[in-house]
C-alpha positions in Angstrom: -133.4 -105.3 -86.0 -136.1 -103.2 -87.3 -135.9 -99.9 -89.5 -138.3 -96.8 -89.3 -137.4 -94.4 -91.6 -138.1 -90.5 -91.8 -136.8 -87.4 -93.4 -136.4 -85.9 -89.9 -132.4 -86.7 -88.9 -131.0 -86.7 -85.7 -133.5 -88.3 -83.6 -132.6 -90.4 -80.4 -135.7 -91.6 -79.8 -138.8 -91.9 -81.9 -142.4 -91.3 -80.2 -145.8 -93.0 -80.7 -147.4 -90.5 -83.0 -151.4 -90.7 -84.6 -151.9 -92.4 -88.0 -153.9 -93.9 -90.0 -154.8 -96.3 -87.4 -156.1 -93.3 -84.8 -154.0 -94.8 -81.9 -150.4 -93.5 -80.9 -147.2 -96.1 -82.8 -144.2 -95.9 -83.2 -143.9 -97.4 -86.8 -141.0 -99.9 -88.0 -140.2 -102.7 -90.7 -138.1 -105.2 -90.7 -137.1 -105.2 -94.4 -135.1 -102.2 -95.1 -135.8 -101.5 -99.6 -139.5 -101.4 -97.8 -139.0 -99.4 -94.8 -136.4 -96.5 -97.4 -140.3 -95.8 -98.9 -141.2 -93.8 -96.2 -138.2 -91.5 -96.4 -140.6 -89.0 -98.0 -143.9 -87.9 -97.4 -146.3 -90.4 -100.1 -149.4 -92.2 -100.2 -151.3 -94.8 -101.6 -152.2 -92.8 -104.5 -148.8 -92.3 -105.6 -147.3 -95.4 -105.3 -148.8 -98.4 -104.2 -146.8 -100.9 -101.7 -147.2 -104.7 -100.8 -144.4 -107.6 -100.4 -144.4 -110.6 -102.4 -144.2 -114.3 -100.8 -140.1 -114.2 -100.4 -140.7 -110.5 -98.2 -139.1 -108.8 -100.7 -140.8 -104.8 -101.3 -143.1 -104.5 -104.0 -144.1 -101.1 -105.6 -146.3 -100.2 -108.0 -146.3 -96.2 -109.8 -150.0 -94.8 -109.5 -148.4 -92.2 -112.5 -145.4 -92.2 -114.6 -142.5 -91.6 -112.9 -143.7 -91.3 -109.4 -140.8 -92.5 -107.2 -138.3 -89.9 -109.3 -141.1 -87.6 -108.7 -141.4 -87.8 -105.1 -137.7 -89.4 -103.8 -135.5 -87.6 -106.2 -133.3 -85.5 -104.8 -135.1 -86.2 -100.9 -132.6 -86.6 -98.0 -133.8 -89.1 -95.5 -132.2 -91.2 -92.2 -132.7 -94.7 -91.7 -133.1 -95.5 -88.3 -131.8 -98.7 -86.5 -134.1 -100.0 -83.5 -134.7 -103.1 -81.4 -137.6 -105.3 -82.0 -138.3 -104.8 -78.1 -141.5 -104.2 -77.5 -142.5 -104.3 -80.8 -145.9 -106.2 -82.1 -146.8 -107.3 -85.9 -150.5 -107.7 -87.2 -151.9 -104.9 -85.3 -152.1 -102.2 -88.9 -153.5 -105.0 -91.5 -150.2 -104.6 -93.4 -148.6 -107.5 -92.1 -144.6 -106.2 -93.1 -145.7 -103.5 -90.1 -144.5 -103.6 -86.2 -146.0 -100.8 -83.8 -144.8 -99.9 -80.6 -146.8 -98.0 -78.5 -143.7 -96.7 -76.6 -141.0 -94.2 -77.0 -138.3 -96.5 -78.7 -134.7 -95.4 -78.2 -132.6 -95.4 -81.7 -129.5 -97.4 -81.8 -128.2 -96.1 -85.1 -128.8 -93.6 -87.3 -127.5 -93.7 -91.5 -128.3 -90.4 -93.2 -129.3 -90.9 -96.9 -128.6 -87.9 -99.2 -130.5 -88.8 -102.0 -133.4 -91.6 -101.5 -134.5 -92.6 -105.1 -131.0 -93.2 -106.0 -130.9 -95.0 -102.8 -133.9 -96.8 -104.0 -132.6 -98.0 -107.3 -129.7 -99.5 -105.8 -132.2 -101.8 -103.7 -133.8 -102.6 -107.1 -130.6 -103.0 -108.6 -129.5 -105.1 -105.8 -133.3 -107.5 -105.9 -134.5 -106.2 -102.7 -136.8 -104.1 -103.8 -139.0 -104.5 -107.1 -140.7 -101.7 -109.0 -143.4 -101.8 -111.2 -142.8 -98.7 -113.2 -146.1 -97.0 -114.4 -147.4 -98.9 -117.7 -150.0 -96.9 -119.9 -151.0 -100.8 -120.6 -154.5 -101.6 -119.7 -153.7 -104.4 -117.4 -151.7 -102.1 -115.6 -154.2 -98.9 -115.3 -156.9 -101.5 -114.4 -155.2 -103.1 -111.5 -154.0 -99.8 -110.4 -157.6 -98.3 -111.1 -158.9 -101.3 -108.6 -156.8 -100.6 -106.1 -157.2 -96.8 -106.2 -160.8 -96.8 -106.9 -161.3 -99.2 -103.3 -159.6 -96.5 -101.2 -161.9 -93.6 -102.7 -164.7 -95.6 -101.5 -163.5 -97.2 -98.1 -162.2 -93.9 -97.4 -165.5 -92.1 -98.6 -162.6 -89.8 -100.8 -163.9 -89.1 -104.1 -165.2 -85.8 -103.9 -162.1 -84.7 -101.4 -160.1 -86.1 -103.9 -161.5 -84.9 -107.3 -161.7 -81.6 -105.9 -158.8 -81.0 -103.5 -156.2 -83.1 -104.8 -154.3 -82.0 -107.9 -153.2 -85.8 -109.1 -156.9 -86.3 -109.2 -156.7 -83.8 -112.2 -153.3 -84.8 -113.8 -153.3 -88.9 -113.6 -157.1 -89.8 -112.5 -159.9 -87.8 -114.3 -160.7 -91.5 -116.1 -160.7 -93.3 -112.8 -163.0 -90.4 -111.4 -165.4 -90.2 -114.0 -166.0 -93.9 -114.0 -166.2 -94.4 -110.1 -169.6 -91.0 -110.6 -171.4 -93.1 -113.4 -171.0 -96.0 -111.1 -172.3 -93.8 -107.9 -174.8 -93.0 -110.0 -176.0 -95.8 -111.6 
């Protein structure tokens, strides 16, 4: 069984739809603590995902507090699908299957409030969290991580100027990754 998981309910069948990837998937996981972190609307820059050599989810916070801030309170539904017709190692994130079919749902579990939802699967050991840590091994490694998606994605200036995280969590980040440009 696989998992996709949105905060649209009652849906019998999901439908390829654009990505990141630019071609039409329908996206699912097999692991459900990782598939529950797409119940709200996120990216990279607010939490940063991976799984760790058992399969088990593995978050990092990009800023304190940034699951509360973003699941708290969010209402999502998990949905239950076959792994027919389903591929892995197609996205680069290797936890990912695609489909690029309409897949029909088998089940449907509404969940009223996600980041409760997710604390019980880091209660439970499914998922781990790395909460935000003003240590400077933790800003680093985030910083790294952030810092090579501005600059794959050719993002800074978007960022710096259109997002408003860039201002409340990521001036340091920004102002490093301009003397660097410009050195």
């Amino acid at each position: 069984m696989l998992y996709h998981v949105s905060p649209i309910p009652g849906l019998r069948e999901l439908k390829p739809a654009v990505s990141g990837h630019e071609k039409p998937y329908v996206y699912a996981i097999d692991n459900l603590a990782a598939a529950l972190l797409f119940g709200a609307p996120k990216d990279d820059f607010d939490i940063l995902m991976d799984a760790d050599e058992l399969g088990k989810a593995v978050v990092w916070e990009c800023y304190p507090n940034a699951l509360e801030r973003i699941d708290k309170g969010k209402a999502c539904s998990v949905y239950t699908v076959s792994e027919e017709g389903f591929s892995r190692g197609l996205t680069g994130w290797a936890p990912e299957w695609v489909s690029e079919s309409i897949v029909p749902v088998l089940e449907e579990t509404r969940v009223a409030d996600l980041y409760s939802r997710l604390m019980t699967e880091k209660s439970s050991g499914a998922l781990i969290v790395h909460s935000y840590s003003r240590s400077a091994d933790y800003r680093h490694f985030v910083e790294e991580e952030l810092g090579e998606r501005l600059t794959q994605w050719n993002l800074l200036e978007h960022f710096e100027k259109k997002d408003p995280r860039a201002k409340l969590y990521f001036q340091e980040l920004i102002r490093r990754m301009k003397e660097k440009n410009n050195s």
